[in-house]
C-alpha positions in Angstrom: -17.6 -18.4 -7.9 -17.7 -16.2 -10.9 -20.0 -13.9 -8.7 -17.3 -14.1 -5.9 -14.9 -12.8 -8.8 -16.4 -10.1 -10.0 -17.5 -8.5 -6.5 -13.6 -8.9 -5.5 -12.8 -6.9 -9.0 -15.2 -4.6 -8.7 -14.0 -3.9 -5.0 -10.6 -3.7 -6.0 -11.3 -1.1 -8.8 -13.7 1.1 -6.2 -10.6 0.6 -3.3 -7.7 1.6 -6.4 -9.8 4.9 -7.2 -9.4 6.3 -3.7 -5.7 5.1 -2.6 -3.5 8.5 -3.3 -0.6 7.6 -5.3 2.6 7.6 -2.4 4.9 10.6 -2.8 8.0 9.7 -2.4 10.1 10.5 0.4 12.3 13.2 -1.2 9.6 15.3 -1.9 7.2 14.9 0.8 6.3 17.6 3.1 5.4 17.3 6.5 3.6 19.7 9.0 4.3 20.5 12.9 1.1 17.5 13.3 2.9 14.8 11.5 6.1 16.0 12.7 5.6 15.6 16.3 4.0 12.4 15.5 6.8 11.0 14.1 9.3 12.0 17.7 6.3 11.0 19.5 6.4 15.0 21.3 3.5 17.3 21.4 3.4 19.7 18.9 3.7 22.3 21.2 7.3 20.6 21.8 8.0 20.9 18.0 6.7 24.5 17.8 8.6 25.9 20.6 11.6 24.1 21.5 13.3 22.1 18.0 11.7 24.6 14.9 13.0 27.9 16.5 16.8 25.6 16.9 19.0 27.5 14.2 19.9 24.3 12.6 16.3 22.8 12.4 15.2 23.1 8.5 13.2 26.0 7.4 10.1 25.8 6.6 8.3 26.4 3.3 5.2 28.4 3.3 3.4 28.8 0.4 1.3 32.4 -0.4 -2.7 32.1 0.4 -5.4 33.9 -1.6 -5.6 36.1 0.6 -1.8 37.6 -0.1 0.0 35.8 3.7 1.5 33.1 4.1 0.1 29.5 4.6 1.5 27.1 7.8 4.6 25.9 8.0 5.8 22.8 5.8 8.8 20.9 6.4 10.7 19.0 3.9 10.7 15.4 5.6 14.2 14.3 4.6 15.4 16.9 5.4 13.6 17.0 9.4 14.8 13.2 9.2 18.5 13.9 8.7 18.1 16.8 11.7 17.0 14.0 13.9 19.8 11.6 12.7 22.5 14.5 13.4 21.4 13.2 17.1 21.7 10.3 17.2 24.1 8.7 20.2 27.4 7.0 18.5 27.9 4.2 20.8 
């Protein structure tokens, strides 16, 4: 038994080592991928018919070493609360 225990421990510590700590809501960011995911739509769908709709959030795109700019990142609360605008009120 005290073998069992210390294979469980140790498999807990290796398993704790590679979980990322969870980012909470407010601050994640999501991409066009995870996005479209989440309204079950391409992301073709997302790309060309809801991120160019003026009231859709702006994306955030951080600089690249090479001086552009990197891919679109969205703000997840702030996507969430788009879709919620939509929402039927029956």
């Amino acid at each position: 038994m005290a073998d069992d225990n210390d294979l469980i421990n140790r498999l807990a510590a290796a398993v704790a080592d590679r979980i990322r700590p969870q980012i909470p809501f407010d601050y994640e960011m999501w991409d066009i991928a995870t996005i479209a995911a989440c309204m079950k739509l391409s992301e073709a769908q997302v790309r060309e018919r809801l991120a160019p709709q003026p009231d859709f959030p702006k994306a955030v795109r951080l600089p690249t070493t090479s001086g552009g700019r990197g891919h679109a990142r969205y703000r997840a609360k702030d996507v969430w609360a788009w879709m919620m605008k939509y929402q039927d009120k029956h």
